[in-house]
N, C-alpha and C positions, 0 to 999 in steps of 0.2 A: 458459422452464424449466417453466413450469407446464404446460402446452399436451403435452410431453414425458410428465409424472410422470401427468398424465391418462390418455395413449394407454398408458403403461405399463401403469397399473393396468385398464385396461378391458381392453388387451390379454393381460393375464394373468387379469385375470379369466373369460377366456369361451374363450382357447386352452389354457396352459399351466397346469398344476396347480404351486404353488410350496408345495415343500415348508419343513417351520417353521427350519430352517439356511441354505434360501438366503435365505429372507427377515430371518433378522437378519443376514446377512452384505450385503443392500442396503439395508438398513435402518443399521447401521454407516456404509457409505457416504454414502448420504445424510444422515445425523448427519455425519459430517465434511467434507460440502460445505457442508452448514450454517453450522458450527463456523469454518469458515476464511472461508465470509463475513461470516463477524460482524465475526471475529478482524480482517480488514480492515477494515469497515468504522470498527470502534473505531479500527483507526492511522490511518486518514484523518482523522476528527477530531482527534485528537493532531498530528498535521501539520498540522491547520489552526488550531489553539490556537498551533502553535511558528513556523508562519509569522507570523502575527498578530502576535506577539510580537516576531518578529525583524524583521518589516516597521516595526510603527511604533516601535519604539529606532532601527532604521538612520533612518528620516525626522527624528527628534526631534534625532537626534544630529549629524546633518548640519546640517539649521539651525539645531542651536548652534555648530558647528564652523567655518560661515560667520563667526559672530562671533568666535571663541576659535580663533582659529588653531595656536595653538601649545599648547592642551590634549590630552596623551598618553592622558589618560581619554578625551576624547572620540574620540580617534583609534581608540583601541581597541573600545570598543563600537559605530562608526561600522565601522570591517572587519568585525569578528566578527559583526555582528548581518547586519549585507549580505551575509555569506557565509552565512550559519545561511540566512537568506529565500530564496537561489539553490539552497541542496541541497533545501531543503524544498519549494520547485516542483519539485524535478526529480522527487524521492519520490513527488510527485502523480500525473504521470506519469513515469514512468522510460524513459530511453533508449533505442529498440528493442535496442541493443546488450546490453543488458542485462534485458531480457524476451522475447525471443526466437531462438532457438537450434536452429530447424528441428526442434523436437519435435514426433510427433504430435498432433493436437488431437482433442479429445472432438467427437460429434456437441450437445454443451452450449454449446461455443466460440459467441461472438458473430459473430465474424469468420469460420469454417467455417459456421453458418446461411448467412450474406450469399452465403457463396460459390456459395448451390446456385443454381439459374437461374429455378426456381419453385417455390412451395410443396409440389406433388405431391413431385417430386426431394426436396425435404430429407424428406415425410411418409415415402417409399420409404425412404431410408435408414434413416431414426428406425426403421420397423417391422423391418428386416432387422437391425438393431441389438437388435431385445428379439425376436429370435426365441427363446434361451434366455437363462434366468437368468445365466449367463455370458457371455454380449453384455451386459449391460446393466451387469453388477459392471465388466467393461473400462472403459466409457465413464465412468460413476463416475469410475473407481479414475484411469485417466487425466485424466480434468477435476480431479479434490482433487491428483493428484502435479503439475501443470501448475501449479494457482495456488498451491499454498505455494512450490515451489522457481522459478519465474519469473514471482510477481506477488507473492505476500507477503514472502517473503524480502530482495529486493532491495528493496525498499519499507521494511522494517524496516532494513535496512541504514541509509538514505540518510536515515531518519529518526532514528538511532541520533548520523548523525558531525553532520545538524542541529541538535539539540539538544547537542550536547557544542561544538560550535561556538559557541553562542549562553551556555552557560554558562562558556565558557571566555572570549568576551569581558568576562562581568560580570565573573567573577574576578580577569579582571587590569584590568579596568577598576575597581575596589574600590581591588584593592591599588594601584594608581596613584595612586588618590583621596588614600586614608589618607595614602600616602609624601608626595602634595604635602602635602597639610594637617598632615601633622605638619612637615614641614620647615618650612613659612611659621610654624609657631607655634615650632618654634627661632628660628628669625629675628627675630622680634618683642620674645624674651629675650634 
């Protein structure tokens, strides 16, 4: 990416005169490729705090569930946390089915770089790409629409039903708790 905003700026520095509107409108751009890869990378961490989380409750839970066979709390936080850990891998990476949709891709794309056969080839592109100010907003504007609605989106999703997963097991794994514990202490009176 850097290698790109170089050849950009060199190359507009010394072909095309950029007047002060195109340049906050790739300037815009480029702020919100920014913005959206923070904005990811923030959710990966939170997905890796809610996997964490839901990996070791599923492991804890299980081998107490080997002992306590017939505890509905542990049953509970034993699925729900196992389920919460499997959406929250998938969030990591997500499904091709669900990140790719035969959308254009930016001359930015990792996977369109790879594709070109040599460096020249991708440099040729990249420069027929910033021949006007207008090549180069496209590539932008399609590289930021490409990862919010088929990499951040989907990813928030699936990090969304992890975490409600995993709080939905405490929950009822609580209430389970309390209901036994209060019942054994009717019992006892």
């Amino acid at each position: 990416c850097a290698t790109i905003v170089e050849m950009e700026n060199s190359f507009h520095a010394t072909h095309i005169p950029i007047e002060k509107d195109e340049k906050k409108g790739e300037s815009l751009l480029e702020s919100a490729l920014v913005h959206i890869s923070e904005s990811v990378r923030h959710l990966d961490h939170q997905i890796n705090i809610v996997i964490g989380i839901s990996t070791a409750s599923f492991v804890l839970a299980v081998s107490m569930f080997e002992k306590e066979s017939e505890s509905i709390t542990l049953f509970f936080i034993m699925i729900f946390a196992g389920s919460s850990a499997l959406v929250g891998l998938l969030a990591v990476h997500q499904p091709r089915a669900m990140r790719k949709r035969g959308q254009p891709e930016s001359l930015l794309y990792r996977k369109k770089i790879e594709g070109f056969p040599s460096p020249k080839e991708y440099e040729r592109a990249a420069q027929e790409a910033m021949i006007t100010p207008e090549k180069v907003s496209e590539q932008y504007a399609t590289e930021v629409y490409n990862l919010c609605k088929y990499y951040y989106r989907p990813k928030r999703k699936l990090f969304h039903i992890s975490r409600k997963l995993l709080f939905v097991g405490i929950a009822l794994s609580l209430a389970t708790f309390f209901f036994e514990f209060f019942t054994k202490i009717t019992d006892i009176r």
